[in-house]
C-alpha positions as CSV (number, residue, x, y, z in Angstrom):
1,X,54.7,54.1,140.2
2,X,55.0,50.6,137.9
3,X,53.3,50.9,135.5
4,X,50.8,47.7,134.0
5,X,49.0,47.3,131.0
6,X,45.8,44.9,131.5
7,X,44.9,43.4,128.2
8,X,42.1,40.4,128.1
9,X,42.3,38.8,125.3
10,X,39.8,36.5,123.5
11,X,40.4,34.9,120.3
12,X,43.2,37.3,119.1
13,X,44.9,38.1,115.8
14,X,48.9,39.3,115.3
15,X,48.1,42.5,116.6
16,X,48.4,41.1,120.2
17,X,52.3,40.6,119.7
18,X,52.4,44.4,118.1
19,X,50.7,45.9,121.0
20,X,52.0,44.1,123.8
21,X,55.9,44.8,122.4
22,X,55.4,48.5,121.9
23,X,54.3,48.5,125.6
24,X,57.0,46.8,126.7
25,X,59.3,48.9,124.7
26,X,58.0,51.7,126.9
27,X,58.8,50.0,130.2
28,X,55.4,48.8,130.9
29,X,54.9,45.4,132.6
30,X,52.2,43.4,130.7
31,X,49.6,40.6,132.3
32,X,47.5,39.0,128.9
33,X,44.8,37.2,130.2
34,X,43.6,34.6,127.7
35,X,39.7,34.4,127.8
36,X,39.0,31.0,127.1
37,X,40.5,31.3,123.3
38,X,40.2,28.2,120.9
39,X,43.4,25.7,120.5
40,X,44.5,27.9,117.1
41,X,44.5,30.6,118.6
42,X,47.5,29.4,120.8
43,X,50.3,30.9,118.3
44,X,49.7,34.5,119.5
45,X,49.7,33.9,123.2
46,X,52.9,32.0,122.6
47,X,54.5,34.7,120.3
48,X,53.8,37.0,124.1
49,X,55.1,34.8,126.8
50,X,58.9,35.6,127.0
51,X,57.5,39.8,127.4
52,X,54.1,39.2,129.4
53,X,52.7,37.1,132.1
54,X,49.9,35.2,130.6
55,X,47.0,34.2,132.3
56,X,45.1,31.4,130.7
57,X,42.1,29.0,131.3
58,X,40.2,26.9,129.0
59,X,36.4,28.1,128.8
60,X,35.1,31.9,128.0
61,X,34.2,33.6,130.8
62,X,33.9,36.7,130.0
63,X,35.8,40.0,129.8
64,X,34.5,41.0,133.1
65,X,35.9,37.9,134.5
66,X,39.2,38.4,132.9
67,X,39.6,41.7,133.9
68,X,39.3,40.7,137.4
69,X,41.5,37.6,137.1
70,X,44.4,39.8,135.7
71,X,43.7,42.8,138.4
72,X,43.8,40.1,141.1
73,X,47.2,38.9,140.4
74,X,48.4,42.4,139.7
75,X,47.5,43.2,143.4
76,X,49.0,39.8,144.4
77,X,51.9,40.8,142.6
78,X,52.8,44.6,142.8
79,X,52.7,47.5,145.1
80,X,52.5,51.0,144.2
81,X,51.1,50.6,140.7
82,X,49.2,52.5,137.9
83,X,46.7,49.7,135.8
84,X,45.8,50.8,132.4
85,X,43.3,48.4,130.9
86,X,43.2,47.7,126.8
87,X,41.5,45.9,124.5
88,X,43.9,43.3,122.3
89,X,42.3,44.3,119.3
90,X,44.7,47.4,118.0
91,X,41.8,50.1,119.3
92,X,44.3,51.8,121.6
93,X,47.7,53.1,121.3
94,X,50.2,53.2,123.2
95,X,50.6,57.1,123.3
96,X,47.3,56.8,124.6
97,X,48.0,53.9,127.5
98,X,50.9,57.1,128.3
99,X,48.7,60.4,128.9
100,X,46.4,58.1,130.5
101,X,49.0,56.8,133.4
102,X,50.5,60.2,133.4
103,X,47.2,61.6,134.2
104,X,46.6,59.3,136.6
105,X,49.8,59.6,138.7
106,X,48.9,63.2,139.7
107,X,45.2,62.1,140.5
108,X,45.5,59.0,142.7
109,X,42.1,58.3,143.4
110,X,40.0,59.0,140.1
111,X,39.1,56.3,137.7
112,X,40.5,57.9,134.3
113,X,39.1,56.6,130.8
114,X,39.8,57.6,127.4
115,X,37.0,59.6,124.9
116,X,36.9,58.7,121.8
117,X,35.8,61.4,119.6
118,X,32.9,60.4,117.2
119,X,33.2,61.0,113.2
120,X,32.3,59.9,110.5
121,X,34.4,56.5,110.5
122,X,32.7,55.2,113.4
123,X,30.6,52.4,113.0
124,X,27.0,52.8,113.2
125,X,26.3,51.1,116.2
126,X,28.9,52.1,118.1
127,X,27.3,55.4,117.5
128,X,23.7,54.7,118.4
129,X,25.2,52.1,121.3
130,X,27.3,54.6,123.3
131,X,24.5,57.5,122.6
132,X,22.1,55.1,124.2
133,X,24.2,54.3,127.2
134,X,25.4,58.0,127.6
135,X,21.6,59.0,128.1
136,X,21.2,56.0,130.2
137,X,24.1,56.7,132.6
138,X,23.2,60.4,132.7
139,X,19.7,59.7,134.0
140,X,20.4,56.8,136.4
141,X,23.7,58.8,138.2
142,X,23.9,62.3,137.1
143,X,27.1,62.2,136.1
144,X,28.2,63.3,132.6
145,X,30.5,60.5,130.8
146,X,30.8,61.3,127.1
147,X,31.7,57.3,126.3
148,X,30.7,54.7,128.4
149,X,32.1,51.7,126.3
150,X,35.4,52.9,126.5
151,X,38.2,50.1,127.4
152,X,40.7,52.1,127.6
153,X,41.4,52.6,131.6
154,X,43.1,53.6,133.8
155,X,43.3,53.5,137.6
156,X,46.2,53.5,140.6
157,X,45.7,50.6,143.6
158,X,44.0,52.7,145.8
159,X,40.7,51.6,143.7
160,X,41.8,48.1,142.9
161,X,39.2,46.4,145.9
162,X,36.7,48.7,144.7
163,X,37.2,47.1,140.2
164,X,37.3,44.0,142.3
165,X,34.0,43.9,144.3
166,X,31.8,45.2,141.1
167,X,29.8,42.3,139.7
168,X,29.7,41.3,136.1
169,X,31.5,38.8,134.3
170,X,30.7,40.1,130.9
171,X,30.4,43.1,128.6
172,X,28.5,44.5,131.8
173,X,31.1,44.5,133.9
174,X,32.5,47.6,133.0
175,X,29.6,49.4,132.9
176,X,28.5,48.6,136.3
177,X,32.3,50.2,136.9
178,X,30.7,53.3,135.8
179,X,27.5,53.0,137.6
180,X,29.5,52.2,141.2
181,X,32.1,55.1,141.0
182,X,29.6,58.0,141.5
183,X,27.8,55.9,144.6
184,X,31.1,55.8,146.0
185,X,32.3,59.0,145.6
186,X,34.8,58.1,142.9
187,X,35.2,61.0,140.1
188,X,36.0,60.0,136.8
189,X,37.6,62.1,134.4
190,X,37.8,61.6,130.8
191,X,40.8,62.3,128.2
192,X,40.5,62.7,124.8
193,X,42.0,59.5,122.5
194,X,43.0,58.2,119.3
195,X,40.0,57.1,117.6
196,X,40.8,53.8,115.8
197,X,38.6,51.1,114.8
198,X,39.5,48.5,111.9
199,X,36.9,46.5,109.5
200,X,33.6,48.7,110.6
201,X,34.5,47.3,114.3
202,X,34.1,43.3,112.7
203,X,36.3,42.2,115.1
204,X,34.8,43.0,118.2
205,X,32.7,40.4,120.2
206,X,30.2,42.8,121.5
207,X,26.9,41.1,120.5
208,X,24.5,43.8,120.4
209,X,21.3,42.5,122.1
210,X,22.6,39.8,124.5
211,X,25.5,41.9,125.6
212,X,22.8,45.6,125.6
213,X,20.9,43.5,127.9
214,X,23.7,42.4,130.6
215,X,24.5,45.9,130.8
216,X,21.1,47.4,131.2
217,X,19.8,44.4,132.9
218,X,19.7,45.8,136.6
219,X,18.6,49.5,135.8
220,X,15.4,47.5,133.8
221,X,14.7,45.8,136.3
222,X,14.8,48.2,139.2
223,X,12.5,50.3,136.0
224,X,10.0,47.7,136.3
225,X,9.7,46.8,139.6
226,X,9.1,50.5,139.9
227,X,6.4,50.7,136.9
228,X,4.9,47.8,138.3
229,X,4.6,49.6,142.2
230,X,3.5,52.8,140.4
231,X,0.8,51.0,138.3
232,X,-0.2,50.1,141.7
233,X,-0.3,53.3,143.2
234,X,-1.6,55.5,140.8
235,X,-4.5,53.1,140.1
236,X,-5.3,53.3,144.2
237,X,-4.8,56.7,144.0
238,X,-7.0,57.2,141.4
239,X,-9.8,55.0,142.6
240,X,-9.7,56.6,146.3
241,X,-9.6,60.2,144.9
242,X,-12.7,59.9,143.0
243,X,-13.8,58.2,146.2
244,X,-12.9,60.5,148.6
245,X,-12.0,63.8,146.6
246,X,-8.8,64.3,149.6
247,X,-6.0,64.1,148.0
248,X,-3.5,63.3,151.3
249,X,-5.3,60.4,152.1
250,X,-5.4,58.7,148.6
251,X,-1.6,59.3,148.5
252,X,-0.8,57.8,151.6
253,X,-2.8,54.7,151.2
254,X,-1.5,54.2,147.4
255,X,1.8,54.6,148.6
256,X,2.3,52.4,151.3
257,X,0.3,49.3,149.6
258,X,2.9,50.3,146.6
259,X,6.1,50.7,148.5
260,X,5.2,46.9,150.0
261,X,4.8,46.0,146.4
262,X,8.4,47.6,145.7
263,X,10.2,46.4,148.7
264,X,9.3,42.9,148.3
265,X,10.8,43.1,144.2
266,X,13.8,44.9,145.0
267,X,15.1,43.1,147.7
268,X,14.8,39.7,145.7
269,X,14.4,40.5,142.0
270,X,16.5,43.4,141.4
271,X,19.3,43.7,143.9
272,X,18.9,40.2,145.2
273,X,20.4,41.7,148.6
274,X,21.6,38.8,151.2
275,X,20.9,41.5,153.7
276,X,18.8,40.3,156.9
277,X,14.8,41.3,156.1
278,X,15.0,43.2,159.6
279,X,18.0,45.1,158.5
280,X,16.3,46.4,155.1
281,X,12.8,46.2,156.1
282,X,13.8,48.8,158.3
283,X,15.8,50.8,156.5
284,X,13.1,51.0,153.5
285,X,10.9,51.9,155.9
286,X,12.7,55.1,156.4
287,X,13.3,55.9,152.5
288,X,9.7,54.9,151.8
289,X,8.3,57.4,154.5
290,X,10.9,60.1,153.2
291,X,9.8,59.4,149.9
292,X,5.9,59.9,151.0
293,X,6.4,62.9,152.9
294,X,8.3,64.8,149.6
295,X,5.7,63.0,147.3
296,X,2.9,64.4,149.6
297,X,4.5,67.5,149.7
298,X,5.5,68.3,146.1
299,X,1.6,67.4,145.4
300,X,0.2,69.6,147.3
301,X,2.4,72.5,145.8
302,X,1.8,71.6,141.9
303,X,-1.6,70.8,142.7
304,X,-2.1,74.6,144.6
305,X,-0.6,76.4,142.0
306,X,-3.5,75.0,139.4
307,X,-1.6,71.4,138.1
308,X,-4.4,68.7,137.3
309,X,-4.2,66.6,140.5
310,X,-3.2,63.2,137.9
311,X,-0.9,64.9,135.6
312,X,0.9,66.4,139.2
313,X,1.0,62.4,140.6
314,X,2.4,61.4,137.4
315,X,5.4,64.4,137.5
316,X,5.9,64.1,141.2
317,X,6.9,59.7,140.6
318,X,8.9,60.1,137.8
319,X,11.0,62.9,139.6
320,X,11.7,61.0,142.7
321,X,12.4,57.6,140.9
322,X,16.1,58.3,140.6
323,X,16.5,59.2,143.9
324,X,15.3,56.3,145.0
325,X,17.4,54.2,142.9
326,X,20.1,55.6,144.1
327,X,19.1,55.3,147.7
328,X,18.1,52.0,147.6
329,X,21.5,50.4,145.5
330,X,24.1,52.7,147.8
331,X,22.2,51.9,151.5
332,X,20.0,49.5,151.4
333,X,20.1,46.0,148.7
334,X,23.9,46.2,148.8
């Protein structure tokens, strides 16, 4: 397999040349995309273009949207090919871009990424930033990924239409890599790397909040269209248990006023599916009555063995919330 290294590349520094030689020098093929970078930065992509393809355009996009530009004309380009993504910035070696692709060459279909190993050198909020996400990830997929901001990558062809149909432009992009592969059966396996990082991480143009928010953005809102329908239907439930003291039929009616609530929010606020109403109204349907059935179900059982019939309601939501995440993104609002 051809080896190529993917690098996006905004505003750069002389590192840029030093990487992409050493990969050359070690018979990869190299595709630079240029993100947008100002006029004087122009000298490095220069210094490149006799050894790399260079990919350029004039405003920032984003390095979601680079990485997708460069994987496009790789697939234009090649055939039977190993990607290896890296950031421009000196954060990777080489050695590193090597185990990955060897890895990867035995295991075809699994999205491989490099762990960096946390010490004492690493920045601050790279530690609190990938300790967030790793919690994150864990409770929205189940899946255990050490470090989610990884950009070292790897992956053959046979995923290159799945890295190309994830959405994101930004700093989110590859995150919602990570949140896709477990929905469509994708493993991902993680190998140890070389943890470098130069200036406290100056150089990097994660900004914290704005770019925290483009990758959390859809798991908060599917978390508060899903507070919001629960606010709904505990208060119903509530109000028509102390009304009626039985607890089946408070659940039911609380439920399905909520899970109208929650359809109507998803469908155009979280997933903003183009899917026909029929088509999803339907299929909701089905996940909404599964979803009652278990709720009712799992009640009844904490309640019978001597749970306070709130505290129980309370349990029984937040344990079925993932699974309805999950449902709903994979089937439903795709």
């Amino acid at each position: 397999m051809q080896r190529i290294a993917l690098i996006p590349s905004y505003e750069p520094d002389e590192r840029l040349e030093g990487i992409v030689k050493e990969l050359v020098e070690n018979k990869f093929k190299v595709v630079v995309v240029n993100d947008g970078s100002s006029k004087e930065f122009k000298k490095y992509f220069d210094s490149i273009r006799k050894i790399s393809h260079v990919i350029e355009y004039d405003v920032n996009q984003g390095k979601g949207y680079a990485l997708k530009t460069g994987m496009q004309y790789i697939k234009d380009t090649y055939k039977d090919y190993i990607i290896v993504t890296m950031d421009s910035d000196g954060q990777h070696t080489v050695k590193d871009a090597k185990r990955l692709c060897e890895y990867t060459e035995k295991h075809p279909k699994e999205l491989v990424i490099g762990k960096r190993p946390r010490g004492e050198k690493t920045p601050l909020r790279s530690r609190l930033g990938n300790g967030i996400t790793r919690v994150v990830y864990y409770i929205t997929t189940g899946v255990h990924v050490y470090d989610t901001q990884t950009g070292l990558r790897c992956f053959t062809e046979k995923l290159m239409d799945f890295s190309l149909g994830v959405k994101g432009n930004r700093f989110e992009y590859e995150m919602n890599v990570l949140l896709e592969a477990p929905l469509e059966n994708i493993s991902i396996t993680e190998i140890e790397i070389q943890t470098i990082y130069f200036n406290n991480n100056s150089g990097s143009h994660f900004k914290a909040f704005r770019d925290s928010f483009r990758i959390y953005k859809e798991i908060l809102k599917f978390s508060l269209s899903s507070f919001i329908s629960f606010i709904i239907d505990y208060i119903l439930y509530t109000i028509l248990f102390l009304l009626t003291k039985n607890i089946n039929v408070s659940n039911i009616i609380a439920r399905i006023c909520s899970a109208s609530t929650n359809y109507t929010l998803n469908k155009v606020f979280v997933f903003n599916s183009n899917r026909k109403v029929k088509e999803t109204l339907i299929e909701y349907a089905i996940l909404a009555i599964f979803i009652l059935i278990v709720n009712t179900l799992l009640l009844n059982i904490l309640v019978i063995i001597g749970m306070n019939e709130f505290l129980a309601k309370l349990l029984v939501e937040l344990g079925l919330f993932i699974v309805s995440w999950i449902i709903q993104k994979k089937k439903i609002f795709i």
